[in-house]
C-alpha positions as CSV (number, residue, x, y, z in Angstrom):
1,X,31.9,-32.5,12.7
2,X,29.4,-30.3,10.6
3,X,30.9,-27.1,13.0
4,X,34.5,-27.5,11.7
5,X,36.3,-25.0,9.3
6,X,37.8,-26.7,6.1
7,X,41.6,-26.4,6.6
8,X,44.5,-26.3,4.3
9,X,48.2,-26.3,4.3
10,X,50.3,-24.1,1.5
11,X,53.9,-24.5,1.2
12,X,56.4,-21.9,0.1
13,X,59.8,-22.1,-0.4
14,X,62.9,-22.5,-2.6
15,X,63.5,-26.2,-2.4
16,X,67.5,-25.9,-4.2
17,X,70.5,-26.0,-2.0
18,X,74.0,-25.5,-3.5
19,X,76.1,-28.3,-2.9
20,X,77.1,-29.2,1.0
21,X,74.2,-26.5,1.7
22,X,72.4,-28.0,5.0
23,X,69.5,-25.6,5.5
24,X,65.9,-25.8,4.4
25,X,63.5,-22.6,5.2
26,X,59.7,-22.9,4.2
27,X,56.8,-20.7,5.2
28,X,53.5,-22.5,5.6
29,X,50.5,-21.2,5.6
30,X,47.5,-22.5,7.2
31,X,44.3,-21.2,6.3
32,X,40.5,-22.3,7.3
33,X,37.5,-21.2,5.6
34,X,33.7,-21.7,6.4
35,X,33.6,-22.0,9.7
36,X,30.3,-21.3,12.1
37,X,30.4,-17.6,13.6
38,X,28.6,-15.6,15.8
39,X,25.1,-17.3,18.0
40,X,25.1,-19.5,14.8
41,X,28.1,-21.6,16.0
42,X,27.5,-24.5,18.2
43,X,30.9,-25.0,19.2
44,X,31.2,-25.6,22.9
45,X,32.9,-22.2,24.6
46,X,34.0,-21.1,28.1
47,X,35.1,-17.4,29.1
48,X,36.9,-15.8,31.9
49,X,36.6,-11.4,31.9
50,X,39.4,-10.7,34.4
51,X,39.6,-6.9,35.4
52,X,42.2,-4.8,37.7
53,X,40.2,-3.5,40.7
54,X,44.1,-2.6,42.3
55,X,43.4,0.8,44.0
56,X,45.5,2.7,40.7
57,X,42.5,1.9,38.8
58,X,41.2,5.0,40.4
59,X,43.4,7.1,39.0
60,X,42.1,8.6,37.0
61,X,38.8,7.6,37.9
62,X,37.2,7.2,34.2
63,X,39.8,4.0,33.9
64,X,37.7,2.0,36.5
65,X,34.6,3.1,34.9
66,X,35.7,2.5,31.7
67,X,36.7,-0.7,32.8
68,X,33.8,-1.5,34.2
69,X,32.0,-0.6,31.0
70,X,34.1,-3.1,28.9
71,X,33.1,-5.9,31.0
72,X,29.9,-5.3,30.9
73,X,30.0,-5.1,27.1
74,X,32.2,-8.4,26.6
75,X,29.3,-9.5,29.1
76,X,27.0,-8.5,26.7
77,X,28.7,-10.0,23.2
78,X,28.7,-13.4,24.8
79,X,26.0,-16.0,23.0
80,X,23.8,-17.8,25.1
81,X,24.8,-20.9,26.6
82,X,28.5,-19.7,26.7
83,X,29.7,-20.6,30.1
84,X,31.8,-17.4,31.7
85,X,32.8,-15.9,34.7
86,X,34.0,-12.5,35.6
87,X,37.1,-12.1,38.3
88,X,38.2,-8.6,39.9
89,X,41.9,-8.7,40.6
90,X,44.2,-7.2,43.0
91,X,47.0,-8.3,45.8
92,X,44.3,-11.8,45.4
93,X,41.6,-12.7,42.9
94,X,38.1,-12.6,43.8
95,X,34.5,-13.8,41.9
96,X,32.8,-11.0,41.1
97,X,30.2,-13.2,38.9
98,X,29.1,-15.7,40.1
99,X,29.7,-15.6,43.2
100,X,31.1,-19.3,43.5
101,X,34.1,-20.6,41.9
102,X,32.5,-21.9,39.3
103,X,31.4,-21.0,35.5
104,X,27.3,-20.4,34.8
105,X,26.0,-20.5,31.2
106,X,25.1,-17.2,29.7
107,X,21.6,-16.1,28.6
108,X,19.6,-12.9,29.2
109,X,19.5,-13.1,33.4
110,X,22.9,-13.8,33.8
111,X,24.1,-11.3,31.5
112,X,22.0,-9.0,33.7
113,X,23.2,-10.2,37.1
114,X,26.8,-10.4,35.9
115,X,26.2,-6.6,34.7
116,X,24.7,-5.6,37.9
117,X,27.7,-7.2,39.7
118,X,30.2,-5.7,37.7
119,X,28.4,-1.6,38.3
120,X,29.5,-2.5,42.4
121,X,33.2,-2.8,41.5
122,X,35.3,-0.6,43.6
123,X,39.7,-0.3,43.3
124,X,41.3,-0.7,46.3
125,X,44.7,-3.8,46.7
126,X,48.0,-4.5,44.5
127,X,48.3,-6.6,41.8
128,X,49.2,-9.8,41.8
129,X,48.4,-11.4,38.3
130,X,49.9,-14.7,39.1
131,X,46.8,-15.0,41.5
132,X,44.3,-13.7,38.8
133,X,45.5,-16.5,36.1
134,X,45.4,-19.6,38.6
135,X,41.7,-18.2,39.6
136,X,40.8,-18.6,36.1
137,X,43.0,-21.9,35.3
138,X,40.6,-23.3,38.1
139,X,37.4,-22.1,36.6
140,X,38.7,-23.5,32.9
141,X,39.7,-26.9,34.6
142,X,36.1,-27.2,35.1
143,X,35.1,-26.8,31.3
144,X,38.0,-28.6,30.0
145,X,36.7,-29.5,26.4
146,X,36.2,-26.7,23.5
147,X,37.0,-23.1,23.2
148,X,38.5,-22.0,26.5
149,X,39.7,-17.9,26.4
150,X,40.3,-15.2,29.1
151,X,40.6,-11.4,28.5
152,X,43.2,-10.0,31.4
153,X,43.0,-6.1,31.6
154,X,45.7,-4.4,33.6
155,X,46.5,-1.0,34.3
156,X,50.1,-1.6,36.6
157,X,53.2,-3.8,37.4
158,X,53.4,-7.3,39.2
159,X,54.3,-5.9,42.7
160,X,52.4,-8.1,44.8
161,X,54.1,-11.1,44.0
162,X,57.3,-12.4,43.2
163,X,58.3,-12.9,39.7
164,X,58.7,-16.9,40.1
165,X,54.9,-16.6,41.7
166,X,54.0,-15.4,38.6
167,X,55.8,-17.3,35.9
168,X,54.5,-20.5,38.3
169,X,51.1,-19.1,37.4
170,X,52.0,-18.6,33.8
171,X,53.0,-22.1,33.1
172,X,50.3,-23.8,35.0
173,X,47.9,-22.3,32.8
174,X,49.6,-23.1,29.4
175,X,47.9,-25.1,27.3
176,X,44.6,-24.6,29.4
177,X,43.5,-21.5,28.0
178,X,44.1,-18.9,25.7
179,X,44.5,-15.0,27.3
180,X,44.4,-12.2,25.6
181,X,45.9,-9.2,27.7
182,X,45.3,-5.4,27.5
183,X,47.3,-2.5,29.6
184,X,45.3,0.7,29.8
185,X,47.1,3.9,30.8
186,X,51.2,4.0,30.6
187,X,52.3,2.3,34.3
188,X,52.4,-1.2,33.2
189,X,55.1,-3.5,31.9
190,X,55.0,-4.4,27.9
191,X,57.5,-7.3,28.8
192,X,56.1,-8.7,31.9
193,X,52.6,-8.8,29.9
194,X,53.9,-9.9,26.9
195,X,55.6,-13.0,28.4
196,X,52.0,-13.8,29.5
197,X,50.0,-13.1,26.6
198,X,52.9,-14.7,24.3
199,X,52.7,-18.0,26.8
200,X,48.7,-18.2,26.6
201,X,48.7,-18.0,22.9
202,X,47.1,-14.3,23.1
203,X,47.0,-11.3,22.0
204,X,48.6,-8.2,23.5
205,X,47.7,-4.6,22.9
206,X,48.4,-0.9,24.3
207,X,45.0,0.6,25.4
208,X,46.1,4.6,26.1
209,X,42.7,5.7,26.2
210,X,40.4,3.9,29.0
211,X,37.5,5.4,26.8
212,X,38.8,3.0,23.8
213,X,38.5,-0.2,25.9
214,X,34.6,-1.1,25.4
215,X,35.3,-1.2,21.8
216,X,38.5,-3.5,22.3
217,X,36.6,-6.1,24.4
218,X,33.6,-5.9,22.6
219,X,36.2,-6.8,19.3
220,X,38.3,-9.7,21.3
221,X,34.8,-11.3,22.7
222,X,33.5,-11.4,19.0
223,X,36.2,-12.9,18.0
224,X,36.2,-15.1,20.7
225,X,32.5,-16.0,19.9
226,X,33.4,-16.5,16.5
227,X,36.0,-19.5,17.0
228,X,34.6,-22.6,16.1
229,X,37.4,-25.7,17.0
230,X,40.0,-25.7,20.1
231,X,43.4,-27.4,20.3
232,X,44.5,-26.9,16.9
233,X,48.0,-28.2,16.5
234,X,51.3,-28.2,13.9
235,X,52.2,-31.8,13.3
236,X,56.1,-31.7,11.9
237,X,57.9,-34.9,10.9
238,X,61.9,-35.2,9.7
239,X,63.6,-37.6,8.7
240,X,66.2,-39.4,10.1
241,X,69.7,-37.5,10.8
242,X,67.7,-33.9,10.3
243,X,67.1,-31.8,12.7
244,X,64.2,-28.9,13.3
245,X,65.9,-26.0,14.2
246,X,62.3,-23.8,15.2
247,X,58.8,-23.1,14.2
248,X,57.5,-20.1,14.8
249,X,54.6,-17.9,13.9
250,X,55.1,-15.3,11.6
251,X,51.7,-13.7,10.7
252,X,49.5,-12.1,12.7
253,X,52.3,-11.5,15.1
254,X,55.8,-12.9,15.8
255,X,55.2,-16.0,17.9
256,X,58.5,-18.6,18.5
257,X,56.9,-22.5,19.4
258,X,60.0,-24.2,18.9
259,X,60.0,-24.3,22.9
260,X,56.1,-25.8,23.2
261,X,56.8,-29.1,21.2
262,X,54.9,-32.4,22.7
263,X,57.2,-35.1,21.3
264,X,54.5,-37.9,19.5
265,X,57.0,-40.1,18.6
266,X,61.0,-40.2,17.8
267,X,60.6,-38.2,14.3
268,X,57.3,-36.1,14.9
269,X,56.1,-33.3,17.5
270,X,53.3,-31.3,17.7
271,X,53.2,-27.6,18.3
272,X,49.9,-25.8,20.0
273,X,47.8,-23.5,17.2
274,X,45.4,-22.3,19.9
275,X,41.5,-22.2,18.5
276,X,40.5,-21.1,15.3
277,X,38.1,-20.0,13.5
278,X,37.7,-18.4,9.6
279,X,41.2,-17.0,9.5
280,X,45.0,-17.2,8.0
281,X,48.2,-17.5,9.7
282,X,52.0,-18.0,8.3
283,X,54.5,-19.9,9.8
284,X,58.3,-20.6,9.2
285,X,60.2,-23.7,9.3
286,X,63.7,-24.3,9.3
287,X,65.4,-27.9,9.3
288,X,69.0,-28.4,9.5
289,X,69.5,-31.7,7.1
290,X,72.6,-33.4,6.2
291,X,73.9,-32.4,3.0
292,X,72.3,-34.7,-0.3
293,X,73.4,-35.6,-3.8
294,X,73.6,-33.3,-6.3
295,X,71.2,-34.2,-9.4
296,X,69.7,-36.8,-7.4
297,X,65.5,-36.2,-6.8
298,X,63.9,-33.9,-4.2
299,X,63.8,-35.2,-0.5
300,X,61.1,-34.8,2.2
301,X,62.7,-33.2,4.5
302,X,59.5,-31.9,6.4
303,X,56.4,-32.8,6.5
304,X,54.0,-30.8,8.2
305,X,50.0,-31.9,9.1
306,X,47.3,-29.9,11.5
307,X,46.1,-32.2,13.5
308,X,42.6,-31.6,15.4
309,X,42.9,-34.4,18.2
310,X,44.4,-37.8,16.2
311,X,42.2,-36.3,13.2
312,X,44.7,-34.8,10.2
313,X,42.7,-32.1,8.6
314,X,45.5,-31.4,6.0
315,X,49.3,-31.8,5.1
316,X,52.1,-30.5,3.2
317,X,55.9,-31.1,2.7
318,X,58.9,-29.3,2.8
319,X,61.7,-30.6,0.1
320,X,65.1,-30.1,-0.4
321,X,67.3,-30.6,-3.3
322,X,70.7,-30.3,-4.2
323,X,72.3,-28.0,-7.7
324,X,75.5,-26.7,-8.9
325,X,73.0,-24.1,-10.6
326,X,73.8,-21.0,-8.2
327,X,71.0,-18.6,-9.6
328,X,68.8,-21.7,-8.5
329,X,70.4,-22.2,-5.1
330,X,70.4,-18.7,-4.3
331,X,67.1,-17.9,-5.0
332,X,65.8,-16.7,-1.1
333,X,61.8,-17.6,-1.5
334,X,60.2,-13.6,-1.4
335,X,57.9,-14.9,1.6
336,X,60.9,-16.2,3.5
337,X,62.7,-12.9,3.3
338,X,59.7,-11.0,3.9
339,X,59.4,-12.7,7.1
340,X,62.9,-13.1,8.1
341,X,62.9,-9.2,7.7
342,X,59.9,-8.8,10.2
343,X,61.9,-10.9,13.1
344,X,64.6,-8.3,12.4
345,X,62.0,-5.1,12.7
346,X,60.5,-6.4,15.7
347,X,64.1,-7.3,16.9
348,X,65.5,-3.4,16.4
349,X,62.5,-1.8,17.4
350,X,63.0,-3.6,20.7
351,X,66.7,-3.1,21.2
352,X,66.0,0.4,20.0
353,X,63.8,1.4,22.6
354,X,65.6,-0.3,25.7
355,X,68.8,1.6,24.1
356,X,67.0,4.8,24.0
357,X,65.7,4.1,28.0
358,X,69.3,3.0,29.0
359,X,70.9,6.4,27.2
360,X,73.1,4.5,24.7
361,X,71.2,7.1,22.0
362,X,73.8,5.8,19.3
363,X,72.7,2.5,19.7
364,X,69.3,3.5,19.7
365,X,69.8,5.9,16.8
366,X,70.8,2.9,15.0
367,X,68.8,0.0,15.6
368,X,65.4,2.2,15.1
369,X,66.7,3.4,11.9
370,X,67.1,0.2,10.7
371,X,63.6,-0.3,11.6
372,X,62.2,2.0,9.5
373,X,64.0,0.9,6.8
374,X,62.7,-2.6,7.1
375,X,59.3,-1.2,7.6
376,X,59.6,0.8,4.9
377,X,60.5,-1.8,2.6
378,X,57.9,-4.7,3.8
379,X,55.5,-1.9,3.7
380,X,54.5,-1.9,6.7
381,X,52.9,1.5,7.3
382,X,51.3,0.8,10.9
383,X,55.2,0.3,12.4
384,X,56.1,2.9,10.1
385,X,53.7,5.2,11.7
386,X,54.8,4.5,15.1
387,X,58.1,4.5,14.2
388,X,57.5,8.3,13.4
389,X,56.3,9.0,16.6
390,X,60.1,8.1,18.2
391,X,62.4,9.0,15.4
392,X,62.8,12.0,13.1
393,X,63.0,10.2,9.8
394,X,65.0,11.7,7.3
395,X,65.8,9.1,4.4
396,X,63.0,6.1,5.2
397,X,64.7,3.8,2.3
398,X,68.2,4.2,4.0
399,X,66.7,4.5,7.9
400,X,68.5,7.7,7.9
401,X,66.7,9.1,11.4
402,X,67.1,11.0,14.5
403,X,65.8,10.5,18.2
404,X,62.9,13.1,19.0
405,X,63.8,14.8,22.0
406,X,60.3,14.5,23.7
407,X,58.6,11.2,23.5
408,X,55.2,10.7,24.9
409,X,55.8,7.5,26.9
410,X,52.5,6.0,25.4
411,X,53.8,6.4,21.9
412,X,56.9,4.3,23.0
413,X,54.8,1.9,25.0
414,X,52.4,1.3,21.9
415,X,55.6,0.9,19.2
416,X,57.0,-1.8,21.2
417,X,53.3,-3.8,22.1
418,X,52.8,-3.6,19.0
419,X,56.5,-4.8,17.3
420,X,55.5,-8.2,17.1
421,X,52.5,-7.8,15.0
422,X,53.5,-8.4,11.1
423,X,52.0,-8.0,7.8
424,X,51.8,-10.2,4.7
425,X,54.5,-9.7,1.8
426,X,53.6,-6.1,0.1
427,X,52.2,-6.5,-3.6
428,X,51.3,-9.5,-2.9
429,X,55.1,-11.3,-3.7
430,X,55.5,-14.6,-3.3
């Protein structure tokens, strides 16, 4: 176990309910430190490079050759002994390296080979990514143990297959790997590609510049390379009579897992973390508990353990307790507002932008100005600056804005990829 991070569990929250009060809110944050990176980690690691070759990719031609590039630059970030595969995707998925369905460990020939391979690439087909992610879910099945990631580059729509084909797809791989999924150009679908990066436990990003992508796959591989355990998972426990009303994932991006729980027993579930490596991510709790005692002690109401395998690698608990103090029961815990206000951001900044596609401009008007004002207040100046590419903003504290006129449809396409992604509490509150 000498390759595993040391974890650890911080709770915040504001444990005092006012009398009858029934709901608990806590943000935990799990953090791991030390952890192997780079060729000095050992930790067993499989990876799937899946590129469009659907016949769009040729226009404009640079996106094929910058795709091509990327690939062959993930190729080249792997560390030997990694075990990969690289897929070409259209209306089916094809092996581009190796040539059988199978994974081959990386080192200084098969980089070359897989390079070479990738240089003959040609776009012709749809795209059916459905067929691209079962392709790789039968590579992964093969490497079933450690690290197991895919990187899914796109530059279109899912029109050669149905919508159930795909969401099929999409569920048959969760829990088998971890995709992170890129769209290059402005034809693709943010929601159709969020669904599957969200699903997968990935990342999702706006590539507007084909030139950009060797950079961005270089940067997911490395990270990649640098996780050092798989399968990390959120073990919560209530007590009898309560009930868990979600967890989610609040930082790096908005991520809801109330919907993944694998029931352990009647009181305790576990909910998937994906792999990790030296990192930090927040997460908020809510239980619904029946209403205590005033004066009496704190309860458990929570208590929350990351589990690697049956191995607990820390723990922490979420309390409750009941006051007739109101400036104690009032009290909202600055990290659970700060988050709470990001669900909203990312929340307008969606309903915003289908307002503003659907011509309800009022609507829109309104829901992105109350995105700026939430960005303005978290501090979050990267939303804030796409923000400024859609709206006109006059007061930024009040969200006083108006709709530009002329929006370039990759500006709009990066605001909402990127809505999801939050930052930590500004000044460092809470």
């Amino acid at each position: 176990m000498s390759e595993q991070p040391d974890f650890s569990i911080r709770v915040d929250q504001n444990k005092y309910l006012p009398q009858g009060g029934q709901e608990v809110h806590a943000i935990v944050t799990v953090e791991s430190t030390g952890a192997p990176v780079g060729a000095g980690t050992g930790a067993s690691a499989a990876e799937v490079i899946i590129i469009d070759t659907s016949g769009s990719m040729d226009y404009p031609r640079n996106k094929m050759i910058s795709a091509v590039k990327a690939a062959q630059a993930a190729v080249d970030t792997l560390r030997d002994g990694v075990k990969f595969a690289v897929v070409s995707g259209s209306s089916r998925a094809t092996m581009v390296y190796p040539r059988a369905e199978e994974l081959i460990p990386a080192n200084a020939q098969t980089r070359a080979e897989a390079k070479a391979a990738l240089s003959r690439l040609t776009a012709t087909g749809g795209t059916a990514m459905g067929a691209w992610l079962s392709l790789a879910g039968r590579l992964f099945a093969k490497h079933p143990e450690g690290i197991r990631h895919a990187i899914l580059l796109t530059d279109g729509k899912n029109q050669h297959e149905t919508p159930e084909q795909l969401d099929q797809a999409v569920a048959a791989a969760v829990g088998r790997f971890v995709c992170d999924c890129r769209g290059v150009g402005t034809d693709w679908e943010v929601a159709e590609l969020r669904k599957v990066a969200s699903a997968l436990l990935g990342s999702l990003d706006m590539v507007a510049s084909p030139e950009a992508l060797e950079a961005d796959f270089r940067a997911m591989t490395e990270a990649a390379m640098g996780k050092a355990v798989a399968d990390v998972a959120l073990r919560v426990w209530t007590p009898q009579n309560a009930k868990l009303r979600f967890v989610k994932q609040v930082l790096p991006s908005m991520e809801d897992l109330t919907g993944r729980r694998t029931d352990v027993d009647e009181r305790s579930g576990d909910y998937p973390l994906g792999a990790w490596g030296t990192e930090s991510r927040d997460y908020h709790i809510s239980v619904e508990v029946p209403p205590g005692v005033v004066g009496e002690r704190a309860k458990r109401v929570a208590w929350v353990r990351l589990m690697l395998g049956d191995q607990v690698v820390s723990s922490g608990n979420v309390l409750a307790e009941w006051t007739e103090d109101e400036a104690q029961s009032t009290r909202i815990n600055p990290k659970v507002a700060h988050y709470t206000g990001q669900a909203e951001l990312a929340e307008n900044i969606q309903v915003g932008l289908q307002a503003r596609k659907d011509g309800d401009l009022d609507t829109a008007t309104a829901r992105l100005g109350r995105a700026v004002a939430l960005a303005h207040e978290s501090g979050n100046e990267a939303i804030a600056g796409l923000l400024g590419k859609v709206v006109d903003v006059d007061d930024p504290a009040t969200g006083r804005v108006r709709l530009k006129k002329d929006v370039d449809k990759a500006d709009e396409m990066s605001l909402d990829t990127r809505s999801t992604k939050t930052v930590r509490t500004r000044r460092g509150e809470g």
